[in-house]
C-alpha positions as CSV (number, residue, x, y, z in Angstrom):
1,X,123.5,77.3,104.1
2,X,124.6,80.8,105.0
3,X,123.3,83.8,102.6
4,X,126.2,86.5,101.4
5,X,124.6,89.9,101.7
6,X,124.0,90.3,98.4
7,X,121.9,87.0,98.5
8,X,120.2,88.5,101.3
9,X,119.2,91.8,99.4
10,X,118.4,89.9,96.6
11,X,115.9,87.8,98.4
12,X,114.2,91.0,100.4
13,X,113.8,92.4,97.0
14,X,112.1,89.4,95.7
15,X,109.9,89.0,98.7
16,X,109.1,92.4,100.2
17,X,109.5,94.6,97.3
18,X,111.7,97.3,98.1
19,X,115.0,97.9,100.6
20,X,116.3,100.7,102.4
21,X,119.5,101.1,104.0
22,X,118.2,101.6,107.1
23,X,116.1,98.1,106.0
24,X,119.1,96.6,105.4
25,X,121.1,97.7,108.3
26,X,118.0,96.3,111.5
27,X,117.2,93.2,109.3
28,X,120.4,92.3,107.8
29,X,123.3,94.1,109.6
30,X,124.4,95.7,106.0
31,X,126.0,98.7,106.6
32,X,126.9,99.0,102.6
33,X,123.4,98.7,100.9
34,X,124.8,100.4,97.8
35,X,127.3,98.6,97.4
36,X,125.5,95.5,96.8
37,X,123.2,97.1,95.2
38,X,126.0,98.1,92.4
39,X,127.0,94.2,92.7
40,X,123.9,92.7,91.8
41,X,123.2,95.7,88.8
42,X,126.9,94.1,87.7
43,X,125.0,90.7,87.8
44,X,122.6,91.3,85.7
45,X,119.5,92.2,88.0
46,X,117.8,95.4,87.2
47,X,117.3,97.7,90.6
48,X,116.0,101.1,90.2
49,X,116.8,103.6,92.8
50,X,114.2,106.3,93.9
51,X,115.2,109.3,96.2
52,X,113.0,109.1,99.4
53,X,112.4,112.1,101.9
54,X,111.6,111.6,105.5
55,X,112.1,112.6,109.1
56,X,115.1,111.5,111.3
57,X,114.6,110.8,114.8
58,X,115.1,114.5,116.0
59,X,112.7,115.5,113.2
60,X,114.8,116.8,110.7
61,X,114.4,116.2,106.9
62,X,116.4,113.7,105.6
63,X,116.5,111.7,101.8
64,X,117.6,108.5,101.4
65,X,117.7,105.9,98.2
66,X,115.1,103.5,98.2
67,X,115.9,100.0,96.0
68,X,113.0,97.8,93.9
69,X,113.6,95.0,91.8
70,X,112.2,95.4,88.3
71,X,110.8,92.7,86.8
72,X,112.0,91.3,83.5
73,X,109.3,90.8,80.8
């Protein structure tokens, strides 16, 4: 059976933890993370979204949004 994308996000969450977009774009070929993201929050699943800093590939200082599943008690 093929996975949507959001099935695929969904399952990274589960099973690594956390997703990037750049995660999401070399494992998965999602060029939208967000936006699956905002699907899956409209299903129900709670994803919190943390602000990430870093270095791009020339060395400059970038942010991006990192997603974890939170896990109902």
């Amino acid at each position: 059976m093929k996975l949507t994308q959001k099935q695929k996000v969904l399952r990274h969450l589960k099973e690594i933890g956390s997703i990037t977009p750049i995660d999401a774009l070399r494992d998965y070929s999602i060029m939208r993370l967000t936006s699956r993201v905002c699907e899956l929050k409209d299903e129900g699943h709670n994803i919190k979204s943390e602000l990430v800093s870093g270095k791009n590939k020339y060395g400059e200082s970038v942010r991006y949004s990192k997603y974890t599943l939170v896990e109902q008690e």
